[in-house]
PAZA-337557 format. One record per residue (C-alpha): x, y, z. Coordinates in nm, 2 decimals, m for minus. Layout:
BEGIN
<r xx="X" yy="Y" zz="Z"/>
...
***
This chain:
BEGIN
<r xx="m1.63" yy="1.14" zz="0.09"/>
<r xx="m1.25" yy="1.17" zz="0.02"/>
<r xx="m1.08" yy="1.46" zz="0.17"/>
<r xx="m0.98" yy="1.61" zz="m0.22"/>
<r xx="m1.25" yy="1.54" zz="m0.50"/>
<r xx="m1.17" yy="1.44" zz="m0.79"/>
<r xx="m0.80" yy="1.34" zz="m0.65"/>
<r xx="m0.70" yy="0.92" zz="m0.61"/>
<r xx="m0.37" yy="0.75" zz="m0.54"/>
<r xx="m0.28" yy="0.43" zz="m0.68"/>
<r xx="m0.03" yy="0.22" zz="m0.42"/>
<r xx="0.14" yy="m0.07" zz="m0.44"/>
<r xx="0.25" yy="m0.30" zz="m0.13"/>
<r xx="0.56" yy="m0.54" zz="m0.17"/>
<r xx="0.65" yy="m0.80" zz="0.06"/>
<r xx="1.00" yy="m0.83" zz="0.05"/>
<r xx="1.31" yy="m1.03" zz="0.21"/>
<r xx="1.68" yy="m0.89" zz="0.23"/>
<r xx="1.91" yy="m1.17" zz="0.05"/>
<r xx="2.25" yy="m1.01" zz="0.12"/>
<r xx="2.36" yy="m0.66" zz="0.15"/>
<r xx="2.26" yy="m0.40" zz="0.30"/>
<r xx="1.90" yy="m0.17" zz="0.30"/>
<r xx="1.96" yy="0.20" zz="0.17"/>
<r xx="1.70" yy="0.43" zz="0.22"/>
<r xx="1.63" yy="0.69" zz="m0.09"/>
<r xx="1.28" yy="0.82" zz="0.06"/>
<r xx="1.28" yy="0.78" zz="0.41"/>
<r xx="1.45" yy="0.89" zz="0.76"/>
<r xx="1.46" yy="0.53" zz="0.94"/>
<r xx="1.32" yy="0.17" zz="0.85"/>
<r xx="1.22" yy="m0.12" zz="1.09"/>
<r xx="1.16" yy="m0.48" zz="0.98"/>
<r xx="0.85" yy="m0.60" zz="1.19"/>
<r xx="0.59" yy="m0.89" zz="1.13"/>
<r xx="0.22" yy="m0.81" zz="1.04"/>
<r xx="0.15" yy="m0.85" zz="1.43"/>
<r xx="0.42" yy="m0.58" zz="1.49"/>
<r xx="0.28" yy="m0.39" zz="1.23"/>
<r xx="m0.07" yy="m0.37" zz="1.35"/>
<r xx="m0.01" yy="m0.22" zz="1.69"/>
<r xx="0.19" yy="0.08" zz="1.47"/>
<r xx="0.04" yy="0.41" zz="1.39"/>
<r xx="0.00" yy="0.40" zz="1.01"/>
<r xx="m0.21" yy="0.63" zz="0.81"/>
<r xx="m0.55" yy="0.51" zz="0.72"/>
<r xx="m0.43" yy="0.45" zz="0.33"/>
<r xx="m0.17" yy="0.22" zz="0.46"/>
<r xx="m0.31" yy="0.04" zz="0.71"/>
<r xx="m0.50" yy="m0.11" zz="0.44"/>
<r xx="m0.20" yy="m0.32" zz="0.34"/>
<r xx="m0.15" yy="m0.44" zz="0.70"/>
<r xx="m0.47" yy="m0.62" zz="0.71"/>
***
């Protein structure tokens, strides 16, 4: 059973590739590009380690 009843998130995944420029951050403290391999020896929440399989 979900930890909130009656509560669901909706979140989208985008696989992305930097042309040119440079990344800004707007949400979050530090960012990392990694592969999927990378990526799945990381600690993720449960909700997102659904996008990494």
């Amino acid at each position: 059973m979900p930890p909130y009843k009656g509560f669901s998130i909706t979140m989208y995944a985008y696989r992305c590739k930097l042309i040119k420029g440079n990344l800004e951050l707007t949400e979050h403290v530090e960012k990392a590009w990694k592969t999927i391999e990378e990526m799945k020896n990381m600690n993720f929440s449960a909700a997102d380690k659904v996008f990494i399989k």
